[in-house]
C-alpha positions as CSV (number, residue, x, y, z in Angstrom):
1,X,4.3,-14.0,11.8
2,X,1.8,-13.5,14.6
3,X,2.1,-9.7,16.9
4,X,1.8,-11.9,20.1
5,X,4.5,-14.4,18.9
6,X,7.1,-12.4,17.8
7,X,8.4,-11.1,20.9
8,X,10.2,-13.2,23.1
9,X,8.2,-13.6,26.5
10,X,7.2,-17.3,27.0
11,X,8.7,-17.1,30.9
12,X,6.9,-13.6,31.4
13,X,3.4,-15.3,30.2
14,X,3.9,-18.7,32.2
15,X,4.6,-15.6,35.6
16,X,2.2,-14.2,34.5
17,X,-0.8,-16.5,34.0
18,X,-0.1,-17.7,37.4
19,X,-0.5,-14.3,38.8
20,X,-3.6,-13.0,37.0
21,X,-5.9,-16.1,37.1
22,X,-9.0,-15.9,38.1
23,X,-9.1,-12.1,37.9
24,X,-12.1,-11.0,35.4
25,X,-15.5,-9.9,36.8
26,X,-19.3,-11.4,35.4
27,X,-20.9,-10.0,32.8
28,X,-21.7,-6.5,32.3
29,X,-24.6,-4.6,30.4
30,X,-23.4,-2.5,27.1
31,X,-20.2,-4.9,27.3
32,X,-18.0,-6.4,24.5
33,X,-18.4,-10.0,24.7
34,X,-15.3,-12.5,24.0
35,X,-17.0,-13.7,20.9
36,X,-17.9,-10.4,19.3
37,X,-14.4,-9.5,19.5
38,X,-13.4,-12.9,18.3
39,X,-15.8,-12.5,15.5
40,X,-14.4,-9.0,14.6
41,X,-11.3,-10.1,14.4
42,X,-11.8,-12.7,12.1
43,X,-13.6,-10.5,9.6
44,X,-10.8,-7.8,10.1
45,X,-8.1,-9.9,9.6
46,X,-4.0,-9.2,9.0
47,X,-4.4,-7.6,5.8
48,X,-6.3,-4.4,7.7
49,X,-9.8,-2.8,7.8
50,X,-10.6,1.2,7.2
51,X,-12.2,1.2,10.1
52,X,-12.0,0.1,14.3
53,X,-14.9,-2.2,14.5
54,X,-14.6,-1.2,17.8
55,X,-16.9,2.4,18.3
56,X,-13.9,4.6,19.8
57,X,-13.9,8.3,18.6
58,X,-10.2,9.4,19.0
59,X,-11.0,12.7,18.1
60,X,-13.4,13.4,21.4
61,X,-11.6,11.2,23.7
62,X,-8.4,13.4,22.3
63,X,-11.2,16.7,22.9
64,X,-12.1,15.0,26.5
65,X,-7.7,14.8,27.4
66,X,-7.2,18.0,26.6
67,X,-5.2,17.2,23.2
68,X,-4.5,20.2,21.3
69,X,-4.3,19.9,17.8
70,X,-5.5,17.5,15.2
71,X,-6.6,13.5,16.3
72,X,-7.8,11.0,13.8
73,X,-6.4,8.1,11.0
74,X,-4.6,8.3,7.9
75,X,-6.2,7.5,4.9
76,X,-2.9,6.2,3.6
77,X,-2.6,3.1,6.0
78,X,-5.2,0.6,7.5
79,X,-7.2,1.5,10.8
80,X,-7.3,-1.9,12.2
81,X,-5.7,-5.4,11.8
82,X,-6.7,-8.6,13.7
83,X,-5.9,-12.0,15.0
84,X,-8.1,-14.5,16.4
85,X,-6.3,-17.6,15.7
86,X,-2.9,-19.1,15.7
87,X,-0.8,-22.5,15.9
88,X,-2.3,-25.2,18.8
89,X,0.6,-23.6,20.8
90,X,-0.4,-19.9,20.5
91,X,-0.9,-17.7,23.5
92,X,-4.1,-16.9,21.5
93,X,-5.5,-20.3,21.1
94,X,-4.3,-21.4,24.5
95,X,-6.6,-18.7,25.8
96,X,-9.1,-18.9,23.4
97,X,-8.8,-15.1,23.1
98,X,-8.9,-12.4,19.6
99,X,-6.7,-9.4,19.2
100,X,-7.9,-6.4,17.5
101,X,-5.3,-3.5,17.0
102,X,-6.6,0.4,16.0
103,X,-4.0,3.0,15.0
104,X,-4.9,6.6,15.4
105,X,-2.4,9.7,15.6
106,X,-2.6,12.7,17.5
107,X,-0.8,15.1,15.5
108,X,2.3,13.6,14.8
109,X,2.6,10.9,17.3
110,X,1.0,7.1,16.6
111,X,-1.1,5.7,18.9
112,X,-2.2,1.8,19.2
113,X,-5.6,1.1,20.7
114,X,-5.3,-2.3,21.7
115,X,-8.5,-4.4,22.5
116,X,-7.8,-7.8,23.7
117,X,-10.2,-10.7,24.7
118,X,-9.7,-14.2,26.6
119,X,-12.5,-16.8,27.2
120,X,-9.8,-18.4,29.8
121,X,-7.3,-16.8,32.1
122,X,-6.4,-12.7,32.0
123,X,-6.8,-11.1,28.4
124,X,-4.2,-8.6,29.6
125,X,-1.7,-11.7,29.8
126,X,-1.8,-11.8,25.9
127,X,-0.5,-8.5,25.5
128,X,2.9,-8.9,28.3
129,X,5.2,-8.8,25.2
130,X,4.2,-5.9,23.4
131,X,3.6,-3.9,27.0
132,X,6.9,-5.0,27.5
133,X,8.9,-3.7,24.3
134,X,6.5,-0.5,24.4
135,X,7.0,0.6,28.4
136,X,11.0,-0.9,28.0
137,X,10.0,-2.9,31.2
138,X,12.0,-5.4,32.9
139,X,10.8,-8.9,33.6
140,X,10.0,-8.5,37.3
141,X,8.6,-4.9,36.9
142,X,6.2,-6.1,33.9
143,X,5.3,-9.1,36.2
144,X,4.4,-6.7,39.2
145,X,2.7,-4.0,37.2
146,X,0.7,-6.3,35.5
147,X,-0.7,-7.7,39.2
148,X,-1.4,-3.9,39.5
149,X,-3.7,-3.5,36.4
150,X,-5.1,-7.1,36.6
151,X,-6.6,-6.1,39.9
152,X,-8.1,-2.5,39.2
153,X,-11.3,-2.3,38.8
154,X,-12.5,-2.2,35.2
155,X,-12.6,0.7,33.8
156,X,-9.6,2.8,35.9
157,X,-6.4,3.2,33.9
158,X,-3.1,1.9,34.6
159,X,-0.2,3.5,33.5
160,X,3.3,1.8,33.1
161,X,6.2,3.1,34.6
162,X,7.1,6.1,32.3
163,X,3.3,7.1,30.9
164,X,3.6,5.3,27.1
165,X,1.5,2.7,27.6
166,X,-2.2,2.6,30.0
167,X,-4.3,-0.8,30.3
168,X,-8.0,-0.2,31.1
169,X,-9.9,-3.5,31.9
170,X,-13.3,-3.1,29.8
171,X,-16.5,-4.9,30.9
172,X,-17.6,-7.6,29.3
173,X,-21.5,-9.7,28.6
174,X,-20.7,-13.4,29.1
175,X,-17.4,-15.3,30.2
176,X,-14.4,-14.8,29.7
177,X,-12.2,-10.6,30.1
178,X,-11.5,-7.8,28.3
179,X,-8.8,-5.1,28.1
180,X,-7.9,-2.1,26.4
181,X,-4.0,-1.2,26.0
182,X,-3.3,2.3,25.0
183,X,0.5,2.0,24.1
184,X,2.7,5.5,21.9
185,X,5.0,2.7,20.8
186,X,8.6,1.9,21.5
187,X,11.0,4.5,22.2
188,X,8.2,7.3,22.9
189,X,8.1,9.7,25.2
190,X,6.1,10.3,28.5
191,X,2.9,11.3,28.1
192,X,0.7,12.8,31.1
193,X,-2.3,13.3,29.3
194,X,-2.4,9.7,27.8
195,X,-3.6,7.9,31.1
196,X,-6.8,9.8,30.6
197,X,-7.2,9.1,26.7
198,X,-7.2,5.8,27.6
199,X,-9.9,6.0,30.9
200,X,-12.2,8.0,28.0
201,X,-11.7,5.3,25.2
202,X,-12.1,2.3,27.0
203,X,-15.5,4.2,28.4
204,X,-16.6,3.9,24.5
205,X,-15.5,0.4,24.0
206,X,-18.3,-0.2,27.1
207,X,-21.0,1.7,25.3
């Protein structure tokens, strides 16, 4: 079963689409566009990739947040899954947006690099559920934070409400918007340092 339709949020996306419509900027120069990332995804797939096709170096952004210790993948376990496609009624199809998911760890915490594309509406929309379960957000304060990061201006992280999960809106070439989520997972503790991992990778995704 699909990431984005496991979790229970069909009234926090409805709120939500009518919130962040109309929010993504033109196109960019050294941008992701919505159909590279749709492409990626497709050739990455569910089954994983060894590799982000997305160029973020988790060990210098980690260098860059003043991470001590070791950052990188496992060789154990895939580096990136994807989904580009779903049922006529998917949040993905309805938006005509891609998912791309990277997993790095710095020393023993896992960390999701989440890049997200929509060719209509908010890309950040796509990921309310898992921002939700991640950040242990309630339906009004996801709603109102997500206002919050919708508006920033690309580029500037957004933290949650207990510093496990940052959005960074990335630029994009062409239609459509782009956002990376930065999430420790569910059940993690605050983390100071991660709001600026996440301003220094979503500077790669842009280069």
């Amino acid at each position: 079963m699909s990431m984005l339709v496991k979790f229970r949020a069909v009234a926090v996306l409805g709120a939500a689409a009518l919130l962040l419509a109309g929010c993504s900027k033109g196109s960019e120069s050294g941008a992701l566009s919505v159909a590279w990332v749709k492409e990626r995804a497709k050739e990455t797939g569910t089954g994983g990739a060894p590799k982000c096709p997305v160029k973020y170096d988790i060990v210098a952004a980690a260098k860059a947040s003043g991470y001590s210790g070791r950052a990188g993948t496992r060789p154990d376990e895939p580096v990136a899954t994807g989904e580009f496609d779903g049922s006529a009624d998917s949040p993905l199809r309805r938006a005509d947006g891609a998912l791309l998911d990277c997993v790095y760890w710095i020393n023993s915490q896992k960390l999701h690099a989440y890049t997200v594309a929509a060719g209509k509406g908010a890309a950040l929309n796509l990921l309310a559920p898992v921002v939700q379960r991640d950040a242990g957000m309630s339906t009004d304060a996801l709603v109102a934070w997500l206002g919050t990061a919708a508006k920033a201006e690309r580029g500037v992280p957004v933290p949650t409400p207990g510093d496990t999960v940052v959005s960074v809106r990335l630029p994009v070439s062409g239609p459509g918007d782009a956002t990376l989520v930065v999430s420790l997972g569910e059940n993690a503790k605050a983390d100071p340092q991660l709001e600026r991992l996440a301003k220094e990778l979503g500077t790669q995704a842009g280069t």
